[in-house]
N, C-alpha and C positions, 0 to 999 in steps of 0.2 A: 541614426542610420538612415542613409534615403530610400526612397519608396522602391525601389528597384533591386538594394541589397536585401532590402526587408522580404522582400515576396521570393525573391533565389534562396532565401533560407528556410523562407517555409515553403519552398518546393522539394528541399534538400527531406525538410522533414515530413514531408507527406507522402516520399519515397520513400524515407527510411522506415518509417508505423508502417506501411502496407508489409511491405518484406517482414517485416518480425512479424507482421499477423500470419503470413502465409507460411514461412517458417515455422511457425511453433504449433502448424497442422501440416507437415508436408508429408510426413512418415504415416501417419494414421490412416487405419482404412474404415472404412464404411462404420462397420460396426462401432467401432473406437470413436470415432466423430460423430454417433448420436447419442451410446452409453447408457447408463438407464437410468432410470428417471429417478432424480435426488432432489430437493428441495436447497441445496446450496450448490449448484452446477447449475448450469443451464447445455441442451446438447450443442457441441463445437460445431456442426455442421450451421444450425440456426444460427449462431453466435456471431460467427464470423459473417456471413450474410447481414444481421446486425450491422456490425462494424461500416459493409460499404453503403448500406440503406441509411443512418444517421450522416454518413459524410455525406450523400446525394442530398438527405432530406434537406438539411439544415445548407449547406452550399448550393443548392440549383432547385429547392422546394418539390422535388419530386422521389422516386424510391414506392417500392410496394410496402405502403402500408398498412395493409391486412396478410402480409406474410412478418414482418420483423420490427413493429413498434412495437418498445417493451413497456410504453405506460398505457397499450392498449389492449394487447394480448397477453393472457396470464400466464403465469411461468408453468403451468401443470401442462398447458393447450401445447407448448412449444414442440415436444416430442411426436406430436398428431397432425401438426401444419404437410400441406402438399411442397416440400420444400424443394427446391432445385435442386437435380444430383449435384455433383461436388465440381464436376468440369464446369456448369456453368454458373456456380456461386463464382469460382474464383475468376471467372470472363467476368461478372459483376463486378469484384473489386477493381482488377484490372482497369476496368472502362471506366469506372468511376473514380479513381484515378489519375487516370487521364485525362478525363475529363477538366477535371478540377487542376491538375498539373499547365493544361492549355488557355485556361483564364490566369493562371499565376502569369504565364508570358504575356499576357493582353496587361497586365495590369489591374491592381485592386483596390477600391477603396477603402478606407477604414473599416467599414461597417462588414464587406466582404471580409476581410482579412481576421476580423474576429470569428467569424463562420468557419474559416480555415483552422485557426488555432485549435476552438473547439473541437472539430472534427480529429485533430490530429492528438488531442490531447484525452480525448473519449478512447482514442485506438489505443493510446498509450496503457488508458487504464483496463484494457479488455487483455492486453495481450498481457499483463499481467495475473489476470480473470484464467486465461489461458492456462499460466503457468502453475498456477494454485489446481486448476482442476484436473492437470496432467498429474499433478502431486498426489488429488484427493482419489482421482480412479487407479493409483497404481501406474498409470502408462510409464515407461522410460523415456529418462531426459528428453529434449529435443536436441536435434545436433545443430548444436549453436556455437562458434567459436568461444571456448573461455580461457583463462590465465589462471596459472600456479595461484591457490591462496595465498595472498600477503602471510605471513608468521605474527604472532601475536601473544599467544598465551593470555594468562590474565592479568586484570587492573582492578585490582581493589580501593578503597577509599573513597568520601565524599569530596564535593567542592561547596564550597561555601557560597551562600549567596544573597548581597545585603537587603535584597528588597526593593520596595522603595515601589515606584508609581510609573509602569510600561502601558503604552500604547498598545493594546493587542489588537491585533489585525491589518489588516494590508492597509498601506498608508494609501488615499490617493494620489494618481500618476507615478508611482514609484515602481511598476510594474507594467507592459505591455497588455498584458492578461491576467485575472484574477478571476475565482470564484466566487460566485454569489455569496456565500457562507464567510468568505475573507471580510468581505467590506460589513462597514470600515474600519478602522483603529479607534477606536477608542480607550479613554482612559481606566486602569484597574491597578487599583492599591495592592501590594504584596508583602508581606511580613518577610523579614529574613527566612532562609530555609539553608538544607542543604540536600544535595543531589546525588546520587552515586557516581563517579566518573563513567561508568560504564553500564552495561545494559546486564542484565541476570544469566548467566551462564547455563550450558546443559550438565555442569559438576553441580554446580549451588544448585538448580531445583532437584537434582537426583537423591541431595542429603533431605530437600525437605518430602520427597516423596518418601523414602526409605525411614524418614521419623516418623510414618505413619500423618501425615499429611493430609492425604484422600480422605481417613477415616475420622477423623480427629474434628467435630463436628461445627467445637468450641473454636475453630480457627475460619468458620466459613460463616458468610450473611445466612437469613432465611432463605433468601431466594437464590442463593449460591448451593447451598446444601440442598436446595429442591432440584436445581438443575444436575447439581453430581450425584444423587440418587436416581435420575430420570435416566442421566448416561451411563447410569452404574460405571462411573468413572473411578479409575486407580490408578492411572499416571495420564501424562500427555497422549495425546490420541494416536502418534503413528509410534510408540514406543512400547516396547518386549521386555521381558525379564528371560535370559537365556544364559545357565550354566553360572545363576550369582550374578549374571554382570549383566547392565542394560543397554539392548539395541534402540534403534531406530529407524525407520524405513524411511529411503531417501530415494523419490518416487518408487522405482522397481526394485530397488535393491534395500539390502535390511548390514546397518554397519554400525560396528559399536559406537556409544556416545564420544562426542568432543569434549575432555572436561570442561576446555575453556570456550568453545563455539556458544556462539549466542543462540539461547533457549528460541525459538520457534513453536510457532501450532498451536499455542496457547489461549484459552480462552481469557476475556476478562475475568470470570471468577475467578478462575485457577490463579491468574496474579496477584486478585484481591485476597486468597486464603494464603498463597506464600508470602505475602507483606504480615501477614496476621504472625504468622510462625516465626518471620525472622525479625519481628516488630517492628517494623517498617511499615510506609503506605507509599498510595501511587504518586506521583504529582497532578496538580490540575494540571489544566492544557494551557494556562497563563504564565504557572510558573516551567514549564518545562519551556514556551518561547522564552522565558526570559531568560530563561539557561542558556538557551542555543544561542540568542541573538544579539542578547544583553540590552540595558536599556536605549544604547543608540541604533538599536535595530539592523544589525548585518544581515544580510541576505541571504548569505548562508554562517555555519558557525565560526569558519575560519575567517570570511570576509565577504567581500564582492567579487572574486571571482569563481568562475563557473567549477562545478567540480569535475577532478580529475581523478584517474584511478589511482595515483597517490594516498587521496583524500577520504573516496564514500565506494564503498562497495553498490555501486549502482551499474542500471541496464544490463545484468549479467555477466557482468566481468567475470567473477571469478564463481558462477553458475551454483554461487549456493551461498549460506551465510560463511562468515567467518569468525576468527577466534575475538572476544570483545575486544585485546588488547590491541587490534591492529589496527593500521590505518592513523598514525599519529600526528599527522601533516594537517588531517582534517580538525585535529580539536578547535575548541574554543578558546577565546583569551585566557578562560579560568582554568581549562583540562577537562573539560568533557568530552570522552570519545563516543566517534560516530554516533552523534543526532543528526546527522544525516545519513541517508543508506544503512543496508545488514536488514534491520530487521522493523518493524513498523514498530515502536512504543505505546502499549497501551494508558492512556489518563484516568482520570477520574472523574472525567468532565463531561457529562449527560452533552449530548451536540444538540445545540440551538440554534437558535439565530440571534446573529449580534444588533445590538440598536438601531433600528435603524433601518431592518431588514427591508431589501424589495429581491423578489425573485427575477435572475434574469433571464432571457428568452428561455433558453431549456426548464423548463418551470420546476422538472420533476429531478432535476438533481439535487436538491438538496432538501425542499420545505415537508417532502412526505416523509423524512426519517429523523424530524426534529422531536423530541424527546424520546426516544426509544433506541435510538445509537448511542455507542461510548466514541467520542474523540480518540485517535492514536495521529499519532506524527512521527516524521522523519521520513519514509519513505522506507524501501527494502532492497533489498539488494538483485531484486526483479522487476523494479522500477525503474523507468525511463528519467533520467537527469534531468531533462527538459524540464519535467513536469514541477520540480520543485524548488520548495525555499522556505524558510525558516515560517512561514504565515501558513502552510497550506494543510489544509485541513480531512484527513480521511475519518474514517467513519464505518462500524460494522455494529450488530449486535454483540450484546456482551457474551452470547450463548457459543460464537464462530471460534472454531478450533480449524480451520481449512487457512485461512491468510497465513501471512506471513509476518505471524503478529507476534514480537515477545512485550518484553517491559524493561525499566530501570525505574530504580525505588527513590524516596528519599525518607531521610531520618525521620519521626514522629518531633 
């Protein structure tokens, strides 16, 4: 692509991250936009300010960094900062913005153009940030344009898959952009396995919560059974027992389960004690690329082309997960559904750094949460398209029940 379509497309997309940031605080007021003070939230008012402070910082090296650098200011201080009321946070965005919109028309070098992406790809990941903590404060949806859920029901069964010796991680030059955490591919041996074609449903974990699950102590690690004692934990965090049958709260409103909708809100314990019950376990994050991408490494699981709503319940299409068995366009060569979009996949794979490691400019995206994050992949169905492909790598505590996090197993 020449330098000129390349830069109209990431103007295309540094118009399109602002409006869904702004969007997905438009309805909020005062109170709602700073919230109260949670240790997995950060306040929306702050946040978004964030948002246009990293695209200044890192595009034009200026931005108020003693109001909204998050590897400088702690996250407790966030809620006490002199912050700008809200007319003039979002003149910030705006401006900056624009700004950065009027060097795309001058033209940009490489080295700029990476600055762009980042900027545009950090938004991607906030405004998802966004959506999760609309979810965790109760707020109601945002008014976002969405589509009829696909129809789906469910998919049972594994897919088999022979092994053998995958490159994991981003090949170089085979992507315009990559995370630090991606690079590089390197080689890792894999025993034959098998996969679930789909991801774990809110009917499957409802049978293993109602088996007594929660309680059942023999089915949790030490430090799984420490953590579900601390949360006095007995089902999924936004779910109810009401009249025999169990609800859900889907941000403001509370609706009975989807048997076949794909499980969400889940912690990694909670995955690792339902693989325990249904004797199963997780995948690592080596054999779950190799699911997705197979060993000649596709881009995404169906191929190289970009995804469509056909394919991944991505960027809010259809403004919630869907049922596992939908979206059949998108499998794999073998029949894995949706390892892209719906719902983030938890691993088993402690997040490191691959051989090789150098951090790049943004230091702190990934080397301060190497051994203490779980790996998940695929992406959710509040994530921005752009952002991914079968290499790319998220990352939360194993303790976080706020993402948009379920699982898919495979066989022991």
């Amino acid at each position: 692509m020449a330098p000129e379509a390349i830069d109209r497309v990431l103007a295309e997309w540094v118009k399109d991250a602002r409006a869904r940031t702004l969007a997905l605080v438009a309805d909020l007021d005062l109170a709602q936009l700073m919230g109260p003070r949670l240790a997995i939230v950060n306040p929306l008012l702050w946040e978004i300010g964030h948002v246009g402070w990293f695209q200044d910082h890192w595009v034009f090296g200026g931005g108020r960094d003693e109001l909204y650098d998050s590897s400088a200011i702690p996250h407790d201080v966030r809620w006490d900062l002199p912050l700008p009321e809200r007319a003039a946070t979002v003149r910030y965005l705006e401006d900056t913005r624009d700004r950065v919109l009027e060097r795309l028309e001058r033209g940009l070098s490489d080295d700029e153009r990476y600055f762009v992406r980042l900027s545009v790809f950090h938004e991607d990941m906030h405004c998802e940030a966004f959506t999760y903590t609309r979810q965790t404060l109760g707020y109601p949806p945002p008014e976002l344009p969405v589509s009829a859920p696909p129809s789906g029901g469910a998919l049972a069964g594994d897919v088999e898959v022979a092994g053998g010796t995958l490159d994991l991680g981003a090949r170089p030059g085979a992507e315009p952009f990559v995370f630090d955490n991606e690079k590089w591919a390197h080689a890792v041996d894999l025993a034959p396995f098998a996969i679930a074609r789909a991801a774990v449903s809110e009917g499957e974990f409802a049978r293993f919560v109602d088996d007594g699950g929660y309680r059942r102590r023999e089915l949790w690690s030490p430090d799984g059974w420490a953590w579900r004692a601390g949360e006095a934990a007995e089902a999924p965090l936004y779910w109810r027992r009401d009249g025999g049958a169990w609800w859900r709260r889907e941000f403001d409103r509370w609706r009975p389960l989807d048997p076949d909708r794909a499980i969400v809100h889940v912690a990694w314990w909670e995955a690792e004690a339902y693989c325990a019950w249904a004797g199963r376990r997780l995948p690592t994050e080596a054999e779950w690329e190799l699911a997705a991408g197979g060993p000649e490494k596709r881009r995404f699981p169906w191929g190289e082309e970009p995804p469509e709503a056909a394919r991944a319940n991505l960027g809010w299409r259809a403004g919630r997960p869907v049922d596992v068995g939908a979206l059949p366009a998108g499998d794999t060569t073998s029949g894995c559904r949706q390892m892209i979009g719906n719902v983030w996949e938890w691993t088993t794979t402690t997040f490191s750094a691959y051989p090789g490691f150098v951090a790049d400019p943004y230091r702190d995206y990934s080397q301060p949460w190497f051994g203490t994050h779980k790996v998940l992949r695929g992406g959710c169905w509040a994530t921005a398209a752009r952002l991914l492909r079968n290499t790319w790598r998220n990352f939360y505590t194993p303790d976080r029940r706020d993402a948009w996090a379920g699982f898919r197993t495979c066989a022991r």
